[in-house]
BALOBA-1460 file (C-alpha; in Angstrom, 3 decimals):
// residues 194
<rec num="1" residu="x" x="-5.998" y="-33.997" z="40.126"/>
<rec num="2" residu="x" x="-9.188" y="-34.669" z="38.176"/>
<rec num="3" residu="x" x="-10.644" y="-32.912" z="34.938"/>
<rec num="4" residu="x" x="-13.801" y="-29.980" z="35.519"/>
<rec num="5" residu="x" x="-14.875" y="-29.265" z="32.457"/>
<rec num="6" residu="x" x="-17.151" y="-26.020" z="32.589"/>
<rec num="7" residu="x" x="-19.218" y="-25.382" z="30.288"/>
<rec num="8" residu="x" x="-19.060" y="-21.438" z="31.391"/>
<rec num="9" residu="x" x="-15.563" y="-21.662" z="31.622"/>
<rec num="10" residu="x" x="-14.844" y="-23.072" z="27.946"/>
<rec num="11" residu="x" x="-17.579" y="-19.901" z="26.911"/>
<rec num="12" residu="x" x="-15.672" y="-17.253" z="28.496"/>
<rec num="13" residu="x" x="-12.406" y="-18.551" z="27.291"/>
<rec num="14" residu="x" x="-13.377" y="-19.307" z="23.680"/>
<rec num="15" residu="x" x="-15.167" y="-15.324" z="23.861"/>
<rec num="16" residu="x" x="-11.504" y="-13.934" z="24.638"/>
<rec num="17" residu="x" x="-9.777" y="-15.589" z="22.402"/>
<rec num="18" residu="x" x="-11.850" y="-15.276" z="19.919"/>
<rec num="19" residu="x" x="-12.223" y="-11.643" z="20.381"/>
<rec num="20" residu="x" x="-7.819" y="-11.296" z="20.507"/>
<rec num="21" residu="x" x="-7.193" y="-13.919" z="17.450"/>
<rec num="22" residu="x" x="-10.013" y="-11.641" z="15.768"/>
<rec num="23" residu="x" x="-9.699" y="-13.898" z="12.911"/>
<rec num="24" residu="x" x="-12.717" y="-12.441" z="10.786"/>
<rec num="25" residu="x" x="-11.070" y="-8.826" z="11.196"/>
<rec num="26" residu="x" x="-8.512" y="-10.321" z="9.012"/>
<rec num="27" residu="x" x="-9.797" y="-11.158" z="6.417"/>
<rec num="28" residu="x" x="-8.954" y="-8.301" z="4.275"/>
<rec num="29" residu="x" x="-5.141" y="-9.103" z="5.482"/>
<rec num="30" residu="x" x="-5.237" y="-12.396" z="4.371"/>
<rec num="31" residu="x" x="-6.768" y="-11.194" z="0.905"/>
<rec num="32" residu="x" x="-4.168" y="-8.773" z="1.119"/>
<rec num="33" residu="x" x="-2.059" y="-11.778" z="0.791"/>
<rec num="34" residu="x" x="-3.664" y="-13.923" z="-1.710"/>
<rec num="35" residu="x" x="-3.952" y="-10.983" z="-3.959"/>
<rec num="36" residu="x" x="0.140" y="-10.763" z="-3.707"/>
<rec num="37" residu="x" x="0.487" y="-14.661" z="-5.207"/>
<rec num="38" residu="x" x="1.147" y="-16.022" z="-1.473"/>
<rec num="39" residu="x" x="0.322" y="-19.416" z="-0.794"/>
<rec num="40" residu="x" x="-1.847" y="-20.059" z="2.391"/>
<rec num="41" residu="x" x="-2.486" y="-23.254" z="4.139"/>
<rec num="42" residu="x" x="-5.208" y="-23.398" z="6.458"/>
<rec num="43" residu="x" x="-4.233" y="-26.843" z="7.757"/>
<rec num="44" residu="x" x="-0.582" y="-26.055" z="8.239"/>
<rec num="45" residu="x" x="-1.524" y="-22.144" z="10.087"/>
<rec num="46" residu="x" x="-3.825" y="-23.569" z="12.400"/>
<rec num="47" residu="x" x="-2.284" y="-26.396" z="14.070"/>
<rec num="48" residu="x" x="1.104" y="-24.108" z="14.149"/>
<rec num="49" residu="x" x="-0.902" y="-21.593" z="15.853"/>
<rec num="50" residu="x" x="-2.311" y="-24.528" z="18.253"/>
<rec num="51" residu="x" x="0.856" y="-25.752" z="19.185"/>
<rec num="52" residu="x" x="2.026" y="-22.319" z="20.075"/>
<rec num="53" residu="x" x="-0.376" y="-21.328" z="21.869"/>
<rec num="54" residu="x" x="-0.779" y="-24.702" z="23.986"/>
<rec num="55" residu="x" x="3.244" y="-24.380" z="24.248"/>
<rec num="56" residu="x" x="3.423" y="-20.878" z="25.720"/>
<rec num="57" residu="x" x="-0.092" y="-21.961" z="28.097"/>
<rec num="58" residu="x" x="2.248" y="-24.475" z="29.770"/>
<rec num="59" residu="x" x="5.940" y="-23.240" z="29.550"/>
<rec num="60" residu="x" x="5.051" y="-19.757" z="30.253"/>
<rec num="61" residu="x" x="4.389" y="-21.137" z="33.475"/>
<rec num="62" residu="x" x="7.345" y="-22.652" z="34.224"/>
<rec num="63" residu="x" x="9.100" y="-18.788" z="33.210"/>
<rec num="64" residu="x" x="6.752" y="-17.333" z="35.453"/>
<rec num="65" residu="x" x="8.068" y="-19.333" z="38.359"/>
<rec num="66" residu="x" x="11.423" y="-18.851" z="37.027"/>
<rec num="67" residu="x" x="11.235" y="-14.841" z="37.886"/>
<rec num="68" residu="x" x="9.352" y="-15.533" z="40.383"/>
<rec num="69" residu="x" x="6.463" y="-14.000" z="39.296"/>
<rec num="70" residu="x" x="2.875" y="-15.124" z="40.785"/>
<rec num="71" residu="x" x="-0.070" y="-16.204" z="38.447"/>
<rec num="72" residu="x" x="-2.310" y="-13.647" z="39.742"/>
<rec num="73" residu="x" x="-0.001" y="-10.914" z="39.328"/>
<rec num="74" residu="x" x="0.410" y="-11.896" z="35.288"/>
<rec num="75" residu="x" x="-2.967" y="-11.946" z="35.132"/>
<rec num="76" residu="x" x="-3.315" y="-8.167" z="36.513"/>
<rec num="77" residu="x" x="-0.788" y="-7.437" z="34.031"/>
<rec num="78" residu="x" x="-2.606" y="-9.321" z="31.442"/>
<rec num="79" residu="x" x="-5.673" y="-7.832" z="32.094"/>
<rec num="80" residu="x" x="-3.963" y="-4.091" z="31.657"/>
<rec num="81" residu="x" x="-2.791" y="-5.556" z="28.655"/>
<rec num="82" residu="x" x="-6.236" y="-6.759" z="27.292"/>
<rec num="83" residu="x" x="-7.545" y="-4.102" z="27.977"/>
<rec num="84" residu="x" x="-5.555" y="-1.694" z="25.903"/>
<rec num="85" residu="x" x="-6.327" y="-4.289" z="22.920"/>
<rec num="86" residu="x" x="-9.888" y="-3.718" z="23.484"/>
<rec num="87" residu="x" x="-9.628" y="-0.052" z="23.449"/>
<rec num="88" residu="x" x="-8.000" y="-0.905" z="19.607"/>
<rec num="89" residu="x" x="-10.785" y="-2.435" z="18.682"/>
<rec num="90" residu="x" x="-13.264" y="-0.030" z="20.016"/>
<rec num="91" residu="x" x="-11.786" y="3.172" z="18.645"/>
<rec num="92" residu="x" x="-9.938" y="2.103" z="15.865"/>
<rec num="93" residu="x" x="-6.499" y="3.400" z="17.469"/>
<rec num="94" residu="x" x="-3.034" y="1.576" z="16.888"/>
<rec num="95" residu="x" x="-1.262" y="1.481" z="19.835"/>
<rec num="96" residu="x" x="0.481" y="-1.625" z="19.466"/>
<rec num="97" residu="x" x="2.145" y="-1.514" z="16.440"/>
<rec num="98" residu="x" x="2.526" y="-4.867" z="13.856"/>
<rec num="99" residu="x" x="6.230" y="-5.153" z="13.055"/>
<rec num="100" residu="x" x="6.354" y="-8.067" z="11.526"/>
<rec num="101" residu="x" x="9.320" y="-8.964" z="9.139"/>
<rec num="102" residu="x" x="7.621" y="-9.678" z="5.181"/>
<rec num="103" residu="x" x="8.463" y="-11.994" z="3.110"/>
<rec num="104" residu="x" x="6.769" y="-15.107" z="1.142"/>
<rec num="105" residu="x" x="6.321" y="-17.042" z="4.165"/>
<rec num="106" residu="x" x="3.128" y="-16.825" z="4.981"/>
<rec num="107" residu="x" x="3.043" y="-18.249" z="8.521"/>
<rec num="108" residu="x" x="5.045" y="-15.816" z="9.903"/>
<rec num="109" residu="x" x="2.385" y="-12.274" z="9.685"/>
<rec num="110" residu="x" x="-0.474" y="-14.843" z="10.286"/>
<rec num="111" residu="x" x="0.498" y="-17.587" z="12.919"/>
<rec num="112" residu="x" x="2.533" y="-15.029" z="14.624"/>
<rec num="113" residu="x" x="1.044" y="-12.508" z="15.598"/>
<rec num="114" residu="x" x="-2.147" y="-12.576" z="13.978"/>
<rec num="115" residu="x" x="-3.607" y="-15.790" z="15.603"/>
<rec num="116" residu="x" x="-0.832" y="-16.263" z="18.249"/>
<rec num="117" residu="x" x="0.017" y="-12.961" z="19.260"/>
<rec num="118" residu="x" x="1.317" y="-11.478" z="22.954"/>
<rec num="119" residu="x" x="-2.137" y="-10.504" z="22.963"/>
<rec num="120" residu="x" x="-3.374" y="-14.377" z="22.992"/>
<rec num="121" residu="x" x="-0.449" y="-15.255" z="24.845"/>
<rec num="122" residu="x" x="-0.928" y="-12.797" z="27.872"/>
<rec num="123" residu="x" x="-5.026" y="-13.876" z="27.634"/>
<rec num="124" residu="x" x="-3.770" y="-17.590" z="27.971"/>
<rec num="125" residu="x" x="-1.545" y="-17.326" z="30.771"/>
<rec num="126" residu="x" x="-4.122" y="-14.793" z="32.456"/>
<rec num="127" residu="x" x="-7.292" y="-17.454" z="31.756"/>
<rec num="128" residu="x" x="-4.955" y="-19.837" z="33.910"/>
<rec num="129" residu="x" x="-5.737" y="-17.799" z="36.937"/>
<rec num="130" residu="x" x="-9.566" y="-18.497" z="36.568"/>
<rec num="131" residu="x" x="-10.187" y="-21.694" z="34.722"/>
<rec num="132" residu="x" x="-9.024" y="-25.018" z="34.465"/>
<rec num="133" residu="x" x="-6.395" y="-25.771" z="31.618"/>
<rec num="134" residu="x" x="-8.467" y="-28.369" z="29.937"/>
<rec num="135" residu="x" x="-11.257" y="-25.915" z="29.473"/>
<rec num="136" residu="x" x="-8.773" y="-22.991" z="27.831"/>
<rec num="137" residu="x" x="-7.190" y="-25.937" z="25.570"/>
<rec num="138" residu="x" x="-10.460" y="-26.890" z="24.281"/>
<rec num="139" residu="x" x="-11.941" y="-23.208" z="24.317"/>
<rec num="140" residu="x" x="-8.626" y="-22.858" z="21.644"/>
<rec num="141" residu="x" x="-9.160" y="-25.907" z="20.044"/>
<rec num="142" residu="x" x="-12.682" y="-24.516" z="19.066"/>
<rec num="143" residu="x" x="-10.719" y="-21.545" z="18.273"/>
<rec num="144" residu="x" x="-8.584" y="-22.918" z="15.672"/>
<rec num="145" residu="x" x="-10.698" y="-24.782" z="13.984"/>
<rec num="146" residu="x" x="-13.342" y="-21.957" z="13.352"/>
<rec num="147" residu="x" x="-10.077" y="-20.089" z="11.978"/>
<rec num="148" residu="x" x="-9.428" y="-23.090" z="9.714"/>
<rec num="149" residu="x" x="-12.549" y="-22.917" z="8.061"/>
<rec num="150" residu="x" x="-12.301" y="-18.845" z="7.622"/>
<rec num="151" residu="x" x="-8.627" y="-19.374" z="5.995"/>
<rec num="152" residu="x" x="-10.067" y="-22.450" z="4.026"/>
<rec num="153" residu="x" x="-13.446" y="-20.229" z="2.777"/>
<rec num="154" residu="x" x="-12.344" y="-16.710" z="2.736"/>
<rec num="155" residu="x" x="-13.264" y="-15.714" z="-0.686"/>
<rec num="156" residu="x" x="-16.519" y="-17.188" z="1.071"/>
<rec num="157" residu="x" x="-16.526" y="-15.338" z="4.568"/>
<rec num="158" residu="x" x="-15.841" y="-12.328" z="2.840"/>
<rec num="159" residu="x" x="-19.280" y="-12.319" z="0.409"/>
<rec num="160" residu="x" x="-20.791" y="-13.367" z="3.368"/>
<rec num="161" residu="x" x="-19.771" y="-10.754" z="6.445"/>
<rec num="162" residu="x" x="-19.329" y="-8.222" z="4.550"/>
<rec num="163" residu="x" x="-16.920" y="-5.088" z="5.214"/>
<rec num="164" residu="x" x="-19.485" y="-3.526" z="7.314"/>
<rec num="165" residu="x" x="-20.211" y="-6.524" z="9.193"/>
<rec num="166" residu="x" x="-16.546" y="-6.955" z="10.108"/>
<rec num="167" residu="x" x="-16.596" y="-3.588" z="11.276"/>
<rec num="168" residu="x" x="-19.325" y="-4.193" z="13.817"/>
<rec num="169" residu="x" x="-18.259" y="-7.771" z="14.830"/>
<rec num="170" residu="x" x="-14.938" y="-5.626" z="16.008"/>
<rec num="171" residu="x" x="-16.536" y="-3.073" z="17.716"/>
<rec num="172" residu="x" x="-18.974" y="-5.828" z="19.694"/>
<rec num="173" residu="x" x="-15.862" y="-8.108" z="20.513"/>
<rec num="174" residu="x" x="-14.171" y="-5.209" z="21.609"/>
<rec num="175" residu="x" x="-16.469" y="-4.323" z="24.215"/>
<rec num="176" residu="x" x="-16.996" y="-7.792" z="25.413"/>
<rec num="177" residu="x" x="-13.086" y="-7.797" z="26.067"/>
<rec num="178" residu="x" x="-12.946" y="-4.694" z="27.907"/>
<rec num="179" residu="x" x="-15.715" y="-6.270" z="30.171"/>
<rec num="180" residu="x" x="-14.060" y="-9.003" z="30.795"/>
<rec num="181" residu="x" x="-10.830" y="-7.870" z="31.327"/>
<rec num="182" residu="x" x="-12.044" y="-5.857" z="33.740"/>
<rec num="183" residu="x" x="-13.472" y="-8.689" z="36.041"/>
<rec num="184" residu="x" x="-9.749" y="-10.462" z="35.155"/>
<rec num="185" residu="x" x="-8.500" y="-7.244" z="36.945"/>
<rec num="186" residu="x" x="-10.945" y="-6.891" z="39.866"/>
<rec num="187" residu="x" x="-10.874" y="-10.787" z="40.763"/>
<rec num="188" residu="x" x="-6.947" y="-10.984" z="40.870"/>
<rec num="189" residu="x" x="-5.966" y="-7.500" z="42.431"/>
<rec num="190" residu="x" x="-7.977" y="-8.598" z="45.028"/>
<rec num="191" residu="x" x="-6.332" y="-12.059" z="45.834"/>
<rec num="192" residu="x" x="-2.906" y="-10.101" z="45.889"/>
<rec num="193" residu="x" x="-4.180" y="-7.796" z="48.728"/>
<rec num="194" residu="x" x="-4.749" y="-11.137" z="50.766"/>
């Protein structure tokens, strides 16, 4: 089995999860944080987050298979699943609610679930359905590194952006997620009917 990298593919990919990590929407969180004496280490979140997320892209296949449960169909269910995120971001609704234990560890509200949430998790799994693995892991890998640099510079990202321009980034992302969960729907429910 030989490597395909896609350019498209590794676009698409690095648009979702971009769009579900929503690392620049945030920002005030992790200020939130640093203005409460709590340490944060970009380094340390990122490649936790990686690892995670490159984890759950291969063993959640192996507990798919385990109930028996298709790729295709996941990524239906993924794709309902998305898409309810992306309605979050568009109207500003909580319908998934973050209830995450405190505490001084940091890693725990912003590996899990900021950047690897069951959002980013279904996306992975559902991506596998489409594109080729090595395409999602370096689609993340681009991922994680942009999210290094906003946890390394956020005092930074923040005079940049702006509040206002996180509110728009969240808006646009949020639409570009309901679009493409949407084809993630339409291009699975179909190969189900065959």
């Amino acid at each position: 089995m030989g490597f395909s990298f896609s350019f498209t593919q590794i676009a698409s990919a690095f648009v979702v999860l971009f769009a579900l990590i929503d690392i620049l929407g945030s920002v005030p969180l992790f200020l939130s944080l640093k203005s409460q004496n709590k340490q944060i280490n970009p380094i340390q979140a990122s490649v936790y987050s990686f690892t995670l997320m490159v984890l759950f892209l291969f063993v959640g296949d192996v507990i798919l298979r385990l109930f028996n449960v298709d790729v295709s169909s996941f990524a239906v269910a993924g794709s309902l699943v998305i898409f309810i995120i992306s309605i979050e971001m568009i109207f500003g609704v909580e319908i998934f609610r973050n209830d995450s234990p405190g505490g001084k560890n940091t890693l725990v509200p912003i590996v899990f679930p900021l950047i690897a949430g069951p959002g980013t998790f279904t996306a992975l799994l559902s991506m596998r359905a489409e594109y080729d693995v090595q395409n999602i892991i370096l689609a993340l890998s681009l991922n994680m590194i942009f999210a290094y640099f906003v946890l390394r510079y956020l005092d930074l990202v923040r005079r940049i952006i702006g509040a206002e321009g996180v509110y728009v980034m969240r808006k646009f992302f949020g639409i570009i997620l309901m679009a493409i969960s949407v084809k993630l729907f339409t291009v699975n429910i179909s190969s189900l009917f065959h």
